[in-house]
N, CA, C and O atoms as a Tinker XYZ file with bonds, in Angstrom:
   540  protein
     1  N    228.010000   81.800000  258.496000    73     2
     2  CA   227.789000   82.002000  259.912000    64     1     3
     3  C    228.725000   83.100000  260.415000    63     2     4     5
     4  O    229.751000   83.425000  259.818000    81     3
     5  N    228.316000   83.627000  261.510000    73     3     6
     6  CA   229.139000   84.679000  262.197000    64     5     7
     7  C    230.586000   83.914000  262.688000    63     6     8     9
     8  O    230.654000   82.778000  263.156000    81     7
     9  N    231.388000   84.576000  262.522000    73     7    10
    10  CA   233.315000   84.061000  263.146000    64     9    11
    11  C    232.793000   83.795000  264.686000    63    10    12    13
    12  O    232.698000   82.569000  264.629000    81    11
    13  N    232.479000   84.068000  265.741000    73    11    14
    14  CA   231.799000   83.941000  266.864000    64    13    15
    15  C    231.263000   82.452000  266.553000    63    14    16    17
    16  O    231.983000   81.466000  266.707000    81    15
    17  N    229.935000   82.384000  266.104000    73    15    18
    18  CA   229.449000   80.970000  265.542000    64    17    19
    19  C    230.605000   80.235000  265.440000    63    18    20    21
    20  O    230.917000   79.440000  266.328000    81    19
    21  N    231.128000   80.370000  264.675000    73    19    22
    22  CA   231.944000   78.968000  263.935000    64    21    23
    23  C    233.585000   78.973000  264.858000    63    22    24    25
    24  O    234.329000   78.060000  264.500000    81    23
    25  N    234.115000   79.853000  265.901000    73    23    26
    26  CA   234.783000   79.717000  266.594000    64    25    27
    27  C    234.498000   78.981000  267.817000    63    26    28    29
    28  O    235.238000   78.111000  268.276000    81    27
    29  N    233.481000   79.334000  268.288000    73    27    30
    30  CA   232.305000   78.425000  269.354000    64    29    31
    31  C    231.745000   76.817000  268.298000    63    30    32    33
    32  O    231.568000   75.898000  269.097000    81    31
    33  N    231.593000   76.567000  267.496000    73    31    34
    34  CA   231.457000   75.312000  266.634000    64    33    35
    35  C    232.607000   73.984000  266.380000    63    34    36    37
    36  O    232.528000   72.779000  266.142000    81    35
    37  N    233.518000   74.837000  266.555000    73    35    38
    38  CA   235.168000   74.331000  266.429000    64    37    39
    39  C    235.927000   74.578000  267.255000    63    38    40    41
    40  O    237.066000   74.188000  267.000000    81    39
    41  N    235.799000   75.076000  268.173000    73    39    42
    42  CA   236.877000   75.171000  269.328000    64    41    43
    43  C    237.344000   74.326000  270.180000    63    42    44    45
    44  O    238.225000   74.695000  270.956000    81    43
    45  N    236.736000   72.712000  270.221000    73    43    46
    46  CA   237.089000   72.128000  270.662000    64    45    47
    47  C    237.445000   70.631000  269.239000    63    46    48    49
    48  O    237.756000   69.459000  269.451000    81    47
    49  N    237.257000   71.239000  268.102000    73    47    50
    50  CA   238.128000   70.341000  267.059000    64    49    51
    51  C    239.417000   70.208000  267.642000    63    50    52    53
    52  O    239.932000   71.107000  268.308000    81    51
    53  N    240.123000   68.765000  267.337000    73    51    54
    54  CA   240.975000   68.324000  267.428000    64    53    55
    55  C    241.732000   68.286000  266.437000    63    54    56    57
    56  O    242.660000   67.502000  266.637000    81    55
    57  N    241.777000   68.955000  265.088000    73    55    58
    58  CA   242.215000   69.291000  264.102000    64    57    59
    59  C    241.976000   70.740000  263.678000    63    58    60    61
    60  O    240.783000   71.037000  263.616000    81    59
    61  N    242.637000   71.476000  263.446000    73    59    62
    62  CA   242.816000   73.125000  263.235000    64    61    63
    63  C    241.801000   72.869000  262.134000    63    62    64    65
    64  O    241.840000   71.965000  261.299000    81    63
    65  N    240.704000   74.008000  262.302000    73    63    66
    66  CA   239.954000   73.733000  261.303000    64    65    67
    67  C    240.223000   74.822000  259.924000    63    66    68    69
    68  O    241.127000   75.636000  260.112000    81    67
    69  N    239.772000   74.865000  259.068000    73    67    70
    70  CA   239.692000   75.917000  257.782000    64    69    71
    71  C    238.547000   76.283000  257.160000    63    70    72    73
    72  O    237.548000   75.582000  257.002000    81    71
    73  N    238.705000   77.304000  256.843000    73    71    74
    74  CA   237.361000   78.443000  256.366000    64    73    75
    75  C    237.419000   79.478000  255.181000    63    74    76    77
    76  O    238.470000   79.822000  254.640000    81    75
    77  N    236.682000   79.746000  254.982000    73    75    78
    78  CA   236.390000   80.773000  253.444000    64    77    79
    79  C    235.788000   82.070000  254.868000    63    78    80    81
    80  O    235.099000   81.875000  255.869000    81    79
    81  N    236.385000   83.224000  254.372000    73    79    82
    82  CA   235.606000   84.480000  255.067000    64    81    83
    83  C    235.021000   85.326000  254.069000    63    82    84    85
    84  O    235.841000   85.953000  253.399000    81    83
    85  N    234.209000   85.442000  253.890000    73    83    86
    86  CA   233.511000   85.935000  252.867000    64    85    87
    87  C    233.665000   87.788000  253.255000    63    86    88    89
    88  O    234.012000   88.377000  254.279000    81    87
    89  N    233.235000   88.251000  251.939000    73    87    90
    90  CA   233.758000   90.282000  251.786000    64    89    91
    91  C    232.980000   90.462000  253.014000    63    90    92    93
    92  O    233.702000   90.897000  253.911000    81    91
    93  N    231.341000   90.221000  253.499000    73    91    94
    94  CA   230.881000   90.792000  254.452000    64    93    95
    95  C    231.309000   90.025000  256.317000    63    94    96    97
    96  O    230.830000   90.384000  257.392000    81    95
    97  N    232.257000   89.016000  256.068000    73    95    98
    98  CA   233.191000   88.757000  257.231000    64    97    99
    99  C    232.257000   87.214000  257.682000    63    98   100   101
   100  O    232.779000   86.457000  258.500000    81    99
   101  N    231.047000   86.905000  257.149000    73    99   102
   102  CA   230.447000   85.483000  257.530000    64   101   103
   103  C    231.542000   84.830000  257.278000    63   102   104   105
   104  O    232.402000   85.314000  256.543000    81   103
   105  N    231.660000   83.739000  257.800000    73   103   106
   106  CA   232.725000   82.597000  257.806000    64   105   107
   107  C    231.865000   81.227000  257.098000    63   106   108   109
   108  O    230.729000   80.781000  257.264000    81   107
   109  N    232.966000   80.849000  256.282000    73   107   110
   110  CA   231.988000   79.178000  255.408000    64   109   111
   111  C    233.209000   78.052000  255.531000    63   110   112   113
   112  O    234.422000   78.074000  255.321000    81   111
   113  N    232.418000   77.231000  255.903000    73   111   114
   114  CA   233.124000   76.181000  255.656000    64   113   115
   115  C    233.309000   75.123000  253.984000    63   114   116   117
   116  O    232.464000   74.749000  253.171000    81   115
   117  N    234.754000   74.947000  254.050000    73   115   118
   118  CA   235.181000   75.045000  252.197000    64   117   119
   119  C    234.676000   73.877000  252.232000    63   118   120   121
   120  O    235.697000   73.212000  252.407000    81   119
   121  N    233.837000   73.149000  252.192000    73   119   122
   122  CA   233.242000   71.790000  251.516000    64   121   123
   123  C    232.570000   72.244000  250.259000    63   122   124   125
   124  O    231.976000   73.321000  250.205000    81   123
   125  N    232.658000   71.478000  249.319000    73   123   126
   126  CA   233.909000   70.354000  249.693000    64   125   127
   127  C    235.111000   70.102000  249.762000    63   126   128   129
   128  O    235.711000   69.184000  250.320000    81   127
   129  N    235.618000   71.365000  248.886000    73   127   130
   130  CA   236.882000   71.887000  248.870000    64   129   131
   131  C    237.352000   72.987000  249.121000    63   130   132   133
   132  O    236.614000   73.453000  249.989000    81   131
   133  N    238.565000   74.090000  248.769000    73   131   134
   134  CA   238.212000   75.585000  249.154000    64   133   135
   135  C    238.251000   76.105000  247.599000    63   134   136   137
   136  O    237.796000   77.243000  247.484000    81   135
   137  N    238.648000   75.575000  246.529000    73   135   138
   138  CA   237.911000   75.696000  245.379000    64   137   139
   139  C    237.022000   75.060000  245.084000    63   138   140   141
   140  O    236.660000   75.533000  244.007000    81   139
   141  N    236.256000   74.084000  245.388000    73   139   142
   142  CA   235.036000   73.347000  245.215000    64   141   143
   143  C    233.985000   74.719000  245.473000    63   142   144   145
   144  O    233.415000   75.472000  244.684000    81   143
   145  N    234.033000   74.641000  247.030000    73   143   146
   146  CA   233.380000   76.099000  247.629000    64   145   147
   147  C    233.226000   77.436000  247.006000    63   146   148   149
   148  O    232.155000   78.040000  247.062000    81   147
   149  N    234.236000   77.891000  246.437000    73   147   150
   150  CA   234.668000   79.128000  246.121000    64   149   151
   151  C    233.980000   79.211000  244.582000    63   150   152   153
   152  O    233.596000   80.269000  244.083000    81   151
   153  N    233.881000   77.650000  243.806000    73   151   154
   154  CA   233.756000   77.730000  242.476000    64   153   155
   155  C    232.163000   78.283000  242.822000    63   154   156   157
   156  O    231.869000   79.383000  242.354000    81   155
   157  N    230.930000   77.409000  243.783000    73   155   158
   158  CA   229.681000   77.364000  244.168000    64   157   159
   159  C    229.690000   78.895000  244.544000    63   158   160   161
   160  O    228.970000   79.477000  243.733000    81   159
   161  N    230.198000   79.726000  245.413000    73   159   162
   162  CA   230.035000   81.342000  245.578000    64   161   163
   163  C    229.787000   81.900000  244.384000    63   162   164   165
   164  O    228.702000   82.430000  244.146000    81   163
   165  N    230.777000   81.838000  243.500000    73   163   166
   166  CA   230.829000   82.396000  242.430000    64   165   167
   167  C    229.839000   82.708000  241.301000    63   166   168   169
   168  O    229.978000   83.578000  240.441000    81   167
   169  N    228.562000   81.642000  241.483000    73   167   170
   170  CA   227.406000   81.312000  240.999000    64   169   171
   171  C    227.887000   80.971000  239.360000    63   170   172   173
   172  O    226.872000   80.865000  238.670000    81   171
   173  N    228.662000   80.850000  238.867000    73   171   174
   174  CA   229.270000   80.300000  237.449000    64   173   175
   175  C    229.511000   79.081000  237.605000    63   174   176   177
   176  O    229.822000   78.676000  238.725000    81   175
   177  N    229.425000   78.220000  236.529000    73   175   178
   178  CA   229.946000   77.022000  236.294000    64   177   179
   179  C    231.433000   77.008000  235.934000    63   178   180   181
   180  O    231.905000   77.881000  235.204000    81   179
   181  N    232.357000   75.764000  236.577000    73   179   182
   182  CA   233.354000   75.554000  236.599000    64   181   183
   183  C    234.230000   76.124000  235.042000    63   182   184   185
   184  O    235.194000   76.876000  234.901000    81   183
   185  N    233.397000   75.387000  234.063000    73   183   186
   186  CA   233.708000   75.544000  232.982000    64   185   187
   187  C    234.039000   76.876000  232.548000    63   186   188   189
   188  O    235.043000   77.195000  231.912000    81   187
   189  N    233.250000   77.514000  232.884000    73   187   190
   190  CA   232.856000   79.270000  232.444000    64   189   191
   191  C    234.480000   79.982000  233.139000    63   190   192   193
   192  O    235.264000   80.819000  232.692000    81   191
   193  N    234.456000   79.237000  234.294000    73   191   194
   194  CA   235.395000   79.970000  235.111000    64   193   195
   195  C    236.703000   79.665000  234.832000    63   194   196   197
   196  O    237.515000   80.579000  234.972000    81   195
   197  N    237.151000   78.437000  234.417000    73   195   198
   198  CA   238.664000   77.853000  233.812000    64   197   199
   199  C    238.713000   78.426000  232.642000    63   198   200   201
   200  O    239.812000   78.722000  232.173000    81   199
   201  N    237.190000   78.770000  231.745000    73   199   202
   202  CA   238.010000   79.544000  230.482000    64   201   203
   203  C    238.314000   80.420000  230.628000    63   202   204   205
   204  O    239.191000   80.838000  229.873000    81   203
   205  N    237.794000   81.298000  231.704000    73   203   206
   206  CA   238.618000   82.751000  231.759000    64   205   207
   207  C    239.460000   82.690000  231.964000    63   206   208   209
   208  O    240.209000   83.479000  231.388000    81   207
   209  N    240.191000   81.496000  233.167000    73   207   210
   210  CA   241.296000   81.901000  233.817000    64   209   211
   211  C    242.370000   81.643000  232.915000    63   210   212   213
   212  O    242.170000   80.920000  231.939000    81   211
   213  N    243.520000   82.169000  233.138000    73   211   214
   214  CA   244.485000   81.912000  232.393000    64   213   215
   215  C    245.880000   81.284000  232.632000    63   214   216   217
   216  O    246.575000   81.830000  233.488000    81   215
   217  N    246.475000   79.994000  231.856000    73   215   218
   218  CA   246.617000   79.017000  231.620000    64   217   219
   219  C    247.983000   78.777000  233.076000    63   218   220   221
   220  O    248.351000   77.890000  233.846000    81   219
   221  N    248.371000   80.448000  232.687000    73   219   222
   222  CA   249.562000   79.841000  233.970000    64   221   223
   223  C    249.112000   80.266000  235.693000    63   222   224   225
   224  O    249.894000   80.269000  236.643000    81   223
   225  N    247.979000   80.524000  235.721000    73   223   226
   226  CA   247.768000   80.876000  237.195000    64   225   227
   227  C    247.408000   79.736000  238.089000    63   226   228   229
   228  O    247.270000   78.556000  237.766000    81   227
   229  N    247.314000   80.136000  238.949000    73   227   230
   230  CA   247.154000   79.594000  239.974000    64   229   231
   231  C    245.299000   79.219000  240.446000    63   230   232   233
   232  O    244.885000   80.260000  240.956000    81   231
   233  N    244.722000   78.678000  240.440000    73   231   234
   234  CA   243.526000   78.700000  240.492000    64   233   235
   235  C    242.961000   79.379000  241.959000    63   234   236   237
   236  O    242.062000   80.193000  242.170000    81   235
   237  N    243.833000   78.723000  242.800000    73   235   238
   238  CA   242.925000   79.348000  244.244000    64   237   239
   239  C    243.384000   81.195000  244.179000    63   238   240   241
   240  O    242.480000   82.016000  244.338000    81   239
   241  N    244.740000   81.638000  243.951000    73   239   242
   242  CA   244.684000   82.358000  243.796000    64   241   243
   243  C    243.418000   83.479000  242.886000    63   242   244   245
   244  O    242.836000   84.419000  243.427000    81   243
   245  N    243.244000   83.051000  241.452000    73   243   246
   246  CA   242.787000   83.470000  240.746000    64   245   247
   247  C    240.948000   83.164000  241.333000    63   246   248   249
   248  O    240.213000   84.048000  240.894000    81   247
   249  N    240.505000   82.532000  241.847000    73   247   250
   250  CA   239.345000   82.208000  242.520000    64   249   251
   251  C    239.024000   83.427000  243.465000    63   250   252   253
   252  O    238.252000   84.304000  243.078000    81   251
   253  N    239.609000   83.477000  244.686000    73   251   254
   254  CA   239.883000   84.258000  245.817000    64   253   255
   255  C    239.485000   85.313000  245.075000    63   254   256   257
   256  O    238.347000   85.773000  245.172000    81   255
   257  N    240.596000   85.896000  244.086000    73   255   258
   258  CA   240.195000   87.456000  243.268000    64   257   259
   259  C    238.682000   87.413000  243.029000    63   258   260   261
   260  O    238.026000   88.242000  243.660000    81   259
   261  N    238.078000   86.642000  242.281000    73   259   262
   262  CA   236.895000   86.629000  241.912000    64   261   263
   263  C    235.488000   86.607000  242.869000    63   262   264   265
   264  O    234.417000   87.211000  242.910000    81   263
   265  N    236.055000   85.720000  243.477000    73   263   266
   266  CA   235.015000   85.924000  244.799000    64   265   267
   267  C    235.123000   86.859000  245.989000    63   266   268   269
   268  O    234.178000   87.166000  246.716000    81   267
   269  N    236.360000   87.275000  246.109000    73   267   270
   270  CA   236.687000   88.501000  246.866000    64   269   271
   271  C    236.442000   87.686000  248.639000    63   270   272   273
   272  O    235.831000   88.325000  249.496000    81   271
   273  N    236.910000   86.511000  248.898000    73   271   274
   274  CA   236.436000   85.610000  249.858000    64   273   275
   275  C    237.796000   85.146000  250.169000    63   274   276   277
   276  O    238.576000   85.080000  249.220000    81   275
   277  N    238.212000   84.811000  251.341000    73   275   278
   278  CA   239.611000   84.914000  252.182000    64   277   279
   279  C    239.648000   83.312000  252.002000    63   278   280   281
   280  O    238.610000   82.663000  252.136000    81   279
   281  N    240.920000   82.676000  251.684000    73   279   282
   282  CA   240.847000   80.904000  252.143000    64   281   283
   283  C    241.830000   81.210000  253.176000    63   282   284   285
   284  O    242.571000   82.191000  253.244000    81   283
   285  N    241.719000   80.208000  253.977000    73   283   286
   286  CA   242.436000   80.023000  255.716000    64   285   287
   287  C    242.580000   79.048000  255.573000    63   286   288   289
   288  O    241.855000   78.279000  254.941000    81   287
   289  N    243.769000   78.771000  256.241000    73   287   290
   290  CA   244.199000   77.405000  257.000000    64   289   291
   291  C    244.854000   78.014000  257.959000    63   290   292   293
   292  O    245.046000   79.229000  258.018000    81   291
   293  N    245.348000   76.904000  259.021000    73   291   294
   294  CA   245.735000   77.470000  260.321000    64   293   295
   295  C    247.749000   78.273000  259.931000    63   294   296   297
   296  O    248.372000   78.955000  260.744000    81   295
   297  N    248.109000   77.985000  258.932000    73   295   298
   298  CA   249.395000   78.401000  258.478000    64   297   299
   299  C    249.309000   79.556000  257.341000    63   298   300   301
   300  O    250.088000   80.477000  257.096000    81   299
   301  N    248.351000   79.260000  256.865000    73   299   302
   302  CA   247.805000   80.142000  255.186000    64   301   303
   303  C    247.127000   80.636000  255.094000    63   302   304   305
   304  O    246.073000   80.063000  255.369000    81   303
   305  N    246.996000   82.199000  254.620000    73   303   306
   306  CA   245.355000   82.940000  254.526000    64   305   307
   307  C    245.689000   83.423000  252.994000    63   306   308   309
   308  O    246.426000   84.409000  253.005000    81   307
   309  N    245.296000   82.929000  251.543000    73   307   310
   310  CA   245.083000   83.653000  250.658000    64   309   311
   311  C    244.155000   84.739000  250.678000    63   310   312   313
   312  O    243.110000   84.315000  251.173000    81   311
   313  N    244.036000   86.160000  250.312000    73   311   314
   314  CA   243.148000   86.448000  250.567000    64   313   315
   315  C    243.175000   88.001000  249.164000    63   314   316   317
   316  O    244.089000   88.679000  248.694000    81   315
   317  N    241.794000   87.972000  248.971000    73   315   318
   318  CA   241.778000   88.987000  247.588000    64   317   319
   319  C    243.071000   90.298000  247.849000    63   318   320   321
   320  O    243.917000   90.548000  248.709000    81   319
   321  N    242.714000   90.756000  246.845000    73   319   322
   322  CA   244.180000   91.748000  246.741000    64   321   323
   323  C    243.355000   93.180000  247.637000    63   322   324   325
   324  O    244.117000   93.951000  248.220000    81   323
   325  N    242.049000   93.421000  247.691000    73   323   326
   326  CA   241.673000   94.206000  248.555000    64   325   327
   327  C    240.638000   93.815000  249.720000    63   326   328   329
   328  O    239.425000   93.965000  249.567000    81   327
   329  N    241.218000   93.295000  250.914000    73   327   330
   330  CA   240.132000   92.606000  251.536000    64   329   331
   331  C    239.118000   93.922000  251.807000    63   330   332   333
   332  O    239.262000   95.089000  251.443000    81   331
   333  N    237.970000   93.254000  252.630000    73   331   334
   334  CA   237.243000   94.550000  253.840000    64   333   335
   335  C    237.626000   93.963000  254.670000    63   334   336   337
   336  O    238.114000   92.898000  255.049000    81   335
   337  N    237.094000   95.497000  255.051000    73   335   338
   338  CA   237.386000   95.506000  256.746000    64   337   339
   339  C    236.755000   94.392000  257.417000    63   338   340   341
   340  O    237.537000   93.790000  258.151000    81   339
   341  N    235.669000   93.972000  257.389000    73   339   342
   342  CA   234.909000   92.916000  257.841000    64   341   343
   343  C    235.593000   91.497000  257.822000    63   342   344   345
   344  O    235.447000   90.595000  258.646000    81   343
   345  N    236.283000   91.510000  256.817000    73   343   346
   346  CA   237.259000   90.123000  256.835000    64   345   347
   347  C    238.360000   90.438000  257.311000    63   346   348   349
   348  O    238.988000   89.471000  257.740000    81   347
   349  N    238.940000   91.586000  257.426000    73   347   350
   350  CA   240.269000   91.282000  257.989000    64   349   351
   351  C    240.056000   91.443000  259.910000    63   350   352   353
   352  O    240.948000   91.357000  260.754000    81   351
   353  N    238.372000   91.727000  260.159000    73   351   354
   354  CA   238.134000   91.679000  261.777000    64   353   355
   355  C    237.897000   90.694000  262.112000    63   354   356   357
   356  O    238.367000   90.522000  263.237000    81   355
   357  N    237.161000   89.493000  261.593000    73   355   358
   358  CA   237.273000   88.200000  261.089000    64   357   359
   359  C    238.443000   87.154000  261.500000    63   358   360   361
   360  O    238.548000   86.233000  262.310000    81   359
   361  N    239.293000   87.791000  260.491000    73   359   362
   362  CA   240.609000   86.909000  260.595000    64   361   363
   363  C    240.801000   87.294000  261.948000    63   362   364   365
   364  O    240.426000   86.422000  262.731000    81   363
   365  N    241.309000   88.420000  262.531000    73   363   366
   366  CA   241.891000   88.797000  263.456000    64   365   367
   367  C    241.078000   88.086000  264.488000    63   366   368   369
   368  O    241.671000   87.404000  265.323000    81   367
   369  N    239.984000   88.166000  264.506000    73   367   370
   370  CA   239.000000   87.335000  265.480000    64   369   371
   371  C    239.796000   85.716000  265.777000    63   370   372   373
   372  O    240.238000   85.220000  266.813000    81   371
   373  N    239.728000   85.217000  264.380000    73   371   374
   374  CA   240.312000   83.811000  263.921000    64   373   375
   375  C    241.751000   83.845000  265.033000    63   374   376   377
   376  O    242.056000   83.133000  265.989000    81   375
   377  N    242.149000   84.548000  264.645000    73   375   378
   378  CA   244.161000   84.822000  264.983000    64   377   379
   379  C    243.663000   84.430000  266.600000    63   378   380   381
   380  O    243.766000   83.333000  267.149000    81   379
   381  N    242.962000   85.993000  267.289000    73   379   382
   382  CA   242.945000   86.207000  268.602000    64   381   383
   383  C    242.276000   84.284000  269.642000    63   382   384   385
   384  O    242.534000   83.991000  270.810000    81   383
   385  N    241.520000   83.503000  268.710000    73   383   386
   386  CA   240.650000   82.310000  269.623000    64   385   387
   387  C    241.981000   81.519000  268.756000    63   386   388   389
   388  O    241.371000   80.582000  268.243000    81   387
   389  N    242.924000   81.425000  268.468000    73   387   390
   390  CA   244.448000   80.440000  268.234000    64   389   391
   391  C    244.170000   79.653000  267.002000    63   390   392   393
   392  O    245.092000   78.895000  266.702000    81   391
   393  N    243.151000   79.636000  266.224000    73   391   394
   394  CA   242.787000   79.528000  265.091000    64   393   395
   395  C    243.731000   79.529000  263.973000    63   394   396   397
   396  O    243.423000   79.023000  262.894000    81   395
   397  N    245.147000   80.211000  264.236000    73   395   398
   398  CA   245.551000   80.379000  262.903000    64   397   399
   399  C    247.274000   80.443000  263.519000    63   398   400   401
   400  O    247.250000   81.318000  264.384000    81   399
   401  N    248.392000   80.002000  263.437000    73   399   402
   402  CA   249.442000   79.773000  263.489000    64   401   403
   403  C    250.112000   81.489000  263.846000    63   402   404   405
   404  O    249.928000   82.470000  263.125000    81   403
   405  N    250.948000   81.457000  265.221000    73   403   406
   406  CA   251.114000   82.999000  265.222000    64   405   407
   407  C    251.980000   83.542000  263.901000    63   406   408   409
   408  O    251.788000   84.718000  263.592000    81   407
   409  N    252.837000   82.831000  263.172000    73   407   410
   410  CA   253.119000   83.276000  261.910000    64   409   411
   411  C    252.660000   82.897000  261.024000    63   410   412   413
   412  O    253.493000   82.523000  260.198000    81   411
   413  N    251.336000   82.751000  260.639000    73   411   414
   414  CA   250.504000   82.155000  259.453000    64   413   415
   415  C    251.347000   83.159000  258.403000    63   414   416   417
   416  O    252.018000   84.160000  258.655000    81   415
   417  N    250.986000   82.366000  256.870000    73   415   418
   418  CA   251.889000   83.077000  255.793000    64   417   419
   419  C    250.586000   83.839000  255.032000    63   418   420   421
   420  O    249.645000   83.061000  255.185000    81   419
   421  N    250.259000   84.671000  254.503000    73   419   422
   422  CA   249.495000   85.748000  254.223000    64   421   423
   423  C    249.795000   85.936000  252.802000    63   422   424   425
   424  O    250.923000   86.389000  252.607000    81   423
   425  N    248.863000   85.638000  251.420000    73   423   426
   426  CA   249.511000   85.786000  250.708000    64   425   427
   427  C    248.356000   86.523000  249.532000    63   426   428   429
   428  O    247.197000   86.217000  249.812000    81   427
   429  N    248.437000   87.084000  248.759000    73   427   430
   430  CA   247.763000   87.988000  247.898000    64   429   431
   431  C    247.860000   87.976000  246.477000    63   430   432   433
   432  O    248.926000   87.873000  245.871000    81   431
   433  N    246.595000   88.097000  245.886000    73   431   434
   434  CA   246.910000   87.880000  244.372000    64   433   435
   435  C    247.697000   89.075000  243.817000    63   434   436   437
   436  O    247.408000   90.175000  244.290000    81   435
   437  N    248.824000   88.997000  242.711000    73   435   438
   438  CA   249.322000   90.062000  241.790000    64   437   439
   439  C    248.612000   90.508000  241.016000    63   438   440   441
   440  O    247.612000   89.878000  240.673000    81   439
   441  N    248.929000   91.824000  240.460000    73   439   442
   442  CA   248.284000   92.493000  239.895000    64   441   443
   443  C    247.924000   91.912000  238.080000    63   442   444   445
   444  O    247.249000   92.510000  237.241000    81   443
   445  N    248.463000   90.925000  237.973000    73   443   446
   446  CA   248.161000   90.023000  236.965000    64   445   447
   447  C    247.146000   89.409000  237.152000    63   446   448   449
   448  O    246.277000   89.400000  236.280000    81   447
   449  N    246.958000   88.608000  238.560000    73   447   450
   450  CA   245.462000   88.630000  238.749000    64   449   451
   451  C    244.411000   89.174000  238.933000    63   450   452   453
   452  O    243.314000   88.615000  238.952000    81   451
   453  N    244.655000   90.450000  239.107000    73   451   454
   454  CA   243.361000   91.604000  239.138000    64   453   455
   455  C    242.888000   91.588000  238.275000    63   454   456   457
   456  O    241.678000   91.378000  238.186000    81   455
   457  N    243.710000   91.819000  237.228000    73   455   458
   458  CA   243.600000   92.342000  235.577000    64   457   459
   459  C    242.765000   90.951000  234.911000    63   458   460   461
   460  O    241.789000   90.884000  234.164000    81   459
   461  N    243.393000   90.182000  235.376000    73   459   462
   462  CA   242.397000   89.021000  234.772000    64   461   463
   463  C    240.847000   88.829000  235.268000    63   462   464   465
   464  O    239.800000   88.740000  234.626000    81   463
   465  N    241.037000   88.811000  236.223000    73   463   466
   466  CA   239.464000   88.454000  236.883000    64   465   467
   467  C    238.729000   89.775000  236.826000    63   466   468   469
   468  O    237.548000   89.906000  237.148000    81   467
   469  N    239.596000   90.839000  236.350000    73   467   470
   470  CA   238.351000   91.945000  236.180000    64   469   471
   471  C    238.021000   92.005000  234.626000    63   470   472   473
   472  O    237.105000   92.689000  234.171000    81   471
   473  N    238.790000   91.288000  233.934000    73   471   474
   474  CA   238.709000   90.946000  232.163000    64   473   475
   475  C    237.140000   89.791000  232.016000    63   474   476   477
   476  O    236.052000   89.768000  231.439000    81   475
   477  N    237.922000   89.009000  232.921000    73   475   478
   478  CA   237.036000   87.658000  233.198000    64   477   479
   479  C    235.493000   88.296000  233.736000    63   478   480   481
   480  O    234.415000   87.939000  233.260000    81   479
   481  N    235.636000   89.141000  234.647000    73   479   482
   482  CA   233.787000   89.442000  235.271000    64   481   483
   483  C    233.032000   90.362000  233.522000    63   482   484   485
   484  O    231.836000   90.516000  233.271000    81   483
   485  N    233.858000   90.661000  232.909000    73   483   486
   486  CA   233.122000   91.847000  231.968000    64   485   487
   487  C    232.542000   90.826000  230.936000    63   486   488   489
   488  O    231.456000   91.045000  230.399000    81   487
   489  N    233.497000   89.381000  230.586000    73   487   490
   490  CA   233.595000   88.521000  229.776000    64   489   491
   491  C    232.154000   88.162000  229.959000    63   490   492   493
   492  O    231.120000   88.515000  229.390000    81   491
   493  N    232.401000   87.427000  230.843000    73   491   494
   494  CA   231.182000   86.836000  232.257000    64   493   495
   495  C    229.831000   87.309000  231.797000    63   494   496   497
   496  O    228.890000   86.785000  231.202000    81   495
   497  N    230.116000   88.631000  232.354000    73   495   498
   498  CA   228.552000   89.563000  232.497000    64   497   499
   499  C    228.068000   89.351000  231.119000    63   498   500   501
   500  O    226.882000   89.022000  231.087000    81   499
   501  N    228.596000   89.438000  230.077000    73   499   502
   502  CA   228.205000   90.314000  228.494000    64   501   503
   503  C    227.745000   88.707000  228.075000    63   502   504   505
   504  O    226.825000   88.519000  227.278000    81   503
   505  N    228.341000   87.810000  228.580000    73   503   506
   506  CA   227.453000   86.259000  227.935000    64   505   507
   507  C    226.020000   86.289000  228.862000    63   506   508   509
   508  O    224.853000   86.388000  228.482000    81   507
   509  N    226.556000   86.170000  230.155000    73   507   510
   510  CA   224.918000   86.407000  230.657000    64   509   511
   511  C    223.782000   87.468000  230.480000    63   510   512   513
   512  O    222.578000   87.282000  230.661000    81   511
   513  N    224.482000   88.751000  230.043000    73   511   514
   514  CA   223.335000   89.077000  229.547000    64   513   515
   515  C    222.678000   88.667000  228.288000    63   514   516   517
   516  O    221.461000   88.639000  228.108000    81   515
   517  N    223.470000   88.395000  227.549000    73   515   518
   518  CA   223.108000   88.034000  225.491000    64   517   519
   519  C    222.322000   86.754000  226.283000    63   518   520   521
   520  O    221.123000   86.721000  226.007000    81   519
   521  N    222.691000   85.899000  227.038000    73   519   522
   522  CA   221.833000   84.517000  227.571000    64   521   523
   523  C    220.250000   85.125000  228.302000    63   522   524   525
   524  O    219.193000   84.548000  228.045000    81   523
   525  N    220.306000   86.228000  229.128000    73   523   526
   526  CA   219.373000   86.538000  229.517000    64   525   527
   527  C    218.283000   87.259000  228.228000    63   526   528   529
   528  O    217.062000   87.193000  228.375000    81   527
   529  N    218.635000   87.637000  227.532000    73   527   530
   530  CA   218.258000   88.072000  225.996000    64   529   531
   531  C    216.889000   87.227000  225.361000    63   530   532   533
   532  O    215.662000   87.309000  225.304000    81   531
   533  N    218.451000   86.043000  224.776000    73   531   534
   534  CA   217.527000   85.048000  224.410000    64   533   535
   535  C    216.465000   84.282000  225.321000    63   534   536   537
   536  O    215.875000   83.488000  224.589000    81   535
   537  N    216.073000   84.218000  226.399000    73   535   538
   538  CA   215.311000   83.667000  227.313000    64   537   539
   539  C    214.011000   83.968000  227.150000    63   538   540
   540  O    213.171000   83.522000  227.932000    81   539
């Protein structure tokens, strides 16, 4: 849904709500989780996606990279190592309707996670295609 939508949807929650902002700036709500959510974007199965990742990361971090999709909470915005513009007008949207703590903590994957999840999409692709093959 549009940040508009879902600021008008929740604005009178009585609990700060939280959201996934996706690269083109729609806003989702993380049900069931914000890796539950994030795993379903991704269109891969869980499985597929823990083997790439690697053993000492962080999952939401390493997720976020992959889906290129912002997690929020009203204190916390993980968000890919290169947002768009569309998500960071988004957030700011979020910030400006009190949505998000005036010092929310802002935090970004390392370049250890780039490297992985761009290892991980090539991994990814080259099974689905040999799968699309055999079909």
């Amino acid at each position: 849904m549009k940040v508009m939508e879902f600021i008008n949807a929740h604005r009178e929650d009585e609990d700060y709500c939280e959201c996934l902002i996706h690269p083109n700036g729609e806003v989702d709500e993380p049900l069931p989780s914000h890796i539950g959510r994030l795993i379903e974007i991704a269109g891969e199965d869980s499985a597929t996606l823990n083997g790439q990742m690697e053993k000492n990361m962080e999952p939401l971090f390493w997720m976020v990279e992959y889906t290129r999709c912002m997690s929020v909470w009203q204190t916390r915005v993980v968000a890919p190592s290169h947002p768009d513009q569309e998500q960071q007008d988004a957030l700011e949207m979020l910030y400006d309707a009190a949505f998000l703590a005036p010092k929310y903590l802002y935090e970004t994957p390392d370049a250890a996670y780039v490297e992985s999840v761009r290892k991980a999409r090539e991994v990814i692709a080259e099974k689905n295609r040999r799968k699309a093959e055999t079909e």
